[in-house]
C-alpha positions as CSV (number, residue, x, y, z in Angstrom):
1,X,33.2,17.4,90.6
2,X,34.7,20.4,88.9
3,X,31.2,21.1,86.7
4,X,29.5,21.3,90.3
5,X,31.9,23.4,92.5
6,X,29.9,26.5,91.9
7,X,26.7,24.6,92.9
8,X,27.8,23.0,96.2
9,X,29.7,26.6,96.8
10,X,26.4,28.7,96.4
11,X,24.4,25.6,98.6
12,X,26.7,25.9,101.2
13,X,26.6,29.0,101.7
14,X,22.4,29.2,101.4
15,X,22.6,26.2,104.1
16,X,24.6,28.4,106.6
17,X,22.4,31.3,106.1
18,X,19.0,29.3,106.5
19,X,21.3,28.2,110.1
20,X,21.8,31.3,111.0
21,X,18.3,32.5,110.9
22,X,16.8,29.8,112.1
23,X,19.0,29.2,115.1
24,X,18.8,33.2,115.8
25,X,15.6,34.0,115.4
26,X,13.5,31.2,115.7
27,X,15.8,29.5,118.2
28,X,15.7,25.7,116.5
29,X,18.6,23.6,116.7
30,X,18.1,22.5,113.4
31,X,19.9,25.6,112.6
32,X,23.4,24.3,114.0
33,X,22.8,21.9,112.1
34,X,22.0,23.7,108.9
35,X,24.8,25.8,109.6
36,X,27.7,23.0,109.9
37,X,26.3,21.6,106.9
38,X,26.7,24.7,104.9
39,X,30.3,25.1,106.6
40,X,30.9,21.4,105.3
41,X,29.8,21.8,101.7
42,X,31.8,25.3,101.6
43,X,35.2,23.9,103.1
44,X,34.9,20.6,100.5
45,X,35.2,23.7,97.8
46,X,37.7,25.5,99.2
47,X,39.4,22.6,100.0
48,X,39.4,21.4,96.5
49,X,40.6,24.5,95.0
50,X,43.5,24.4,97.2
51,X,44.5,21.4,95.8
52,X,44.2,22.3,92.5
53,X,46.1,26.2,93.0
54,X,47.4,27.0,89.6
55,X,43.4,26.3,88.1
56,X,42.0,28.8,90.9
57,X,44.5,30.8,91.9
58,X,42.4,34.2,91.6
59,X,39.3,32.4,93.9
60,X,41.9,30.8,96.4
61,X,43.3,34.3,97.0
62,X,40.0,35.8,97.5
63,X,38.9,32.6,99.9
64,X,42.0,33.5,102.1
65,X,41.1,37.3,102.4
66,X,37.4,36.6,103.2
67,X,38.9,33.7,105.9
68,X,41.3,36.5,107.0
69,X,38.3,39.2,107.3
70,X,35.9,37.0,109.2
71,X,38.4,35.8,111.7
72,X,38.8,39.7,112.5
73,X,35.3,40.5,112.3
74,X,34.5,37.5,115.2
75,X,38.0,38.4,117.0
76,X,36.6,42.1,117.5
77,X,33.5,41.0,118.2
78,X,34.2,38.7,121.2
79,X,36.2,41.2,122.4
80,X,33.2,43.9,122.3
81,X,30.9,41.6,124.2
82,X,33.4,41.3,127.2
């Protein structure tokens, strides 16, 4: 598992992209699904590196500041759209 972190990490994240468009633009709910997917694979990493802190300590650190970021970015969002 370790040799493939980076792998499942970089498909994750390609998975929730390819959502995102395709549910925003082309308006397929295949695109949820792409998306969760791409969530899944992402929080199997991070939830792996949390269990193993001392080894990725520098990547967990950054994981919780780009957690902390979105959840600010979509807090201020929702409340712009009310």
């Amino acid at each position: 598992m370790k040799k493939y972190l980076k792998e499942i990490e970089i498909s994750g994240v390609i998975l929730m992209f390819i959502g995102c468009i395709m549910h925003r633009f082309l308006s397929l709910t295949t695109g949820i699904w792409a998306c969760s997917i791409g969530i899944l694979l992402w929080l199997l990493v991070v939830i792996y590196k949390a269990f193993h802190w001392k080894e990725y300590q520098r990547d967990n650190r950054m994981n919780i500041v780009v957690m902390l970021c979105l959840i600010a970015l979509l807090w201020f969002l929702i409340i712009r759209m009310r």
